[in-house]
C-alpha positions in Angstrom: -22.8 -43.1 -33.7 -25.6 -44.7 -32.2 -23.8 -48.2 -31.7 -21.2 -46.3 -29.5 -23.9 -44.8 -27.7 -25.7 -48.1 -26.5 -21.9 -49.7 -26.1 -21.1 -46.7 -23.9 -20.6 -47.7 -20.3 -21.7 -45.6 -17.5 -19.4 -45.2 -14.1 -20.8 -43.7 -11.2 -20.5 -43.9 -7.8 -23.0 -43.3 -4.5 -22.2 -42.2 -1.1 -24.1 -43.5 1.7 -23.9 -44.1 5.4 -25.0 -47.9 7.1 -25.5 -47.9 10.7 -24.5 -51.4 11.6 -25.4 -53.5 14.7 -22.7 -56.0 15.6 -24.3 -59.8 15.3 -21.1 -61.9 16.4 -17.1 -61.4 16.2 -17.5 -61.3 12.4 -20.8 -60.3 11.0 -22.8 -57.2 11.6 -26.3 -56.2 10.1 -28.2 -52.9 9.5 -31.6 -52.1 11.4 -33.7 -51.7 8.0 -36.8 -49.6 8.3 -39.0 -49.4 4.9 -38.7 -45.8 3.0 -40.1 -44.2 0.1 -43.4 -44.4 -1.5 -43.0 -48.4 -2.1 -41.6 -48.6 1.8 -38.3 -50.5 0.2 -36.3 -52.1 3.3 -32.5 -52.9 2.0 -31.0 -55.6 4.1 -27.4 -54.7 5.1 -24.9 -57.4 6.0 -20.7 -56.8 6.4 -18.7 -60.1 6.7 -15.3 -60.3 8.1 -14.1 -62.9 6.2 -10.2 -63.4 8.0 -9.1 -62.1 11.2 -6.7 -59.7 9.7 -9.8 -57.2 8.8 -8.3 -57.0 5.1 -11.2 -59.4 3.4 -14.6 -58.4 3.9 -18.2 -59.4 2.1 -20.9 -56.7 1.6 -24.4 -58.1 0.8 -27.1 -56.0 0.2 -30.8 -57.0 -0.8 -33.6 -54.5 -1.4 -37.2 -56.0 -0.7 -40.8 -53.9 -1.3 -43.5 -53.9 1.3 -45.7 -52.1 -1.0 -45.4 -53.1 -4.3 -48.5 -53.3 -5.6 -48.2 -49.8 -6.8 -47.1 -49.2 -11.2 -44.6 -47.0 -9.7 -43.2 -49.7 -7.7 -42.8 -52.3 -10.5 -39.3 -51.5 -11.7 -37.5 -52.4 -8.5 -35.3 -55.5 -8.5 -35.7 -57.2 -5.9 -35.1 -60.3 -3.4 -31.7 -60.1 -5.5 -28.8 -60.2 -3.2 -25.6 -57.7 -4.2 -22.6 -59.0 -3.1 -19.2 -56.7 -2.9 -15.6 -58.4 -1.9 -12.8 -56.8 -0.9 -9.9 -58.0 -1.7 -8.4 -60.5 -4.1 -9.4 -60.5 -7.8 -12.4 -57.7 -8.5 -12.1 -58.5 -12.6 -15.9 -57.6 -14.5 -15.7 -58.3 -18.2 -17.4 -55.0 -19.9 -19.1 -55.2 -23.5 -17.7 -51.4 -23.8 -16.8 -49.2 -26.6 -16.6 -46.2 -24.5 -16.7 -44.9 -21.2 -18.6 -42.2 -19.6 -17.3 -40.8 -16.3 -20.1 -38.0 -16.1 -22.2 -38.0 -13.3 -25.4 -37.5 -15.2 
């Protein structure tokens, strides 16, 4: 039972809303302003990658003003996360079950 437990993968999803500034005909970035106790900032940027509007590239990269803090320690950070729309989305999972709960 408890090797299904740790092979259990967890689905989720979070609603958000970006407030984007247009930088040129393709790219536009967010106007990041630090929050929370660590003052995160998380860089927004949305690609346009053909001119049909179909393709698009979402990077996202969290960085810590403050993080000097124990609390602030468990962020990861200065990673970029990178989202394509589409063509091919494949992830390979290490799955034996699947947990659609939301907590």
């Amino acid at each position: 039972m408890r090797e299904i437990i740790a092979k259990t993968c967890h689905i989720s999803t979070n609603a958000f809303e970006v407030l984007f500034t247009r930088m040129n005909k393709k790219k536009w970035i967010n106007q990041p302003r630090p929050s929370g106790i660590c003052n995160v900032v998380t860089a927004v940027i949305l690609e346009r990658q053909d001119d049909t509007g179909v393709m698009w590239t979402y990077t996202q990269t969290r960085v810590a003003v403050d993080d000097d803090a124990a609390v602030c320690k468990g962020f990861e950070l200065n990673k970029p996360l990178t989202f394509t729309s589409g063509g091919s989305s494949a992830v390979v999972l290490d799955c034996s079950g699947i947990d659609t709960s939301v907590f």
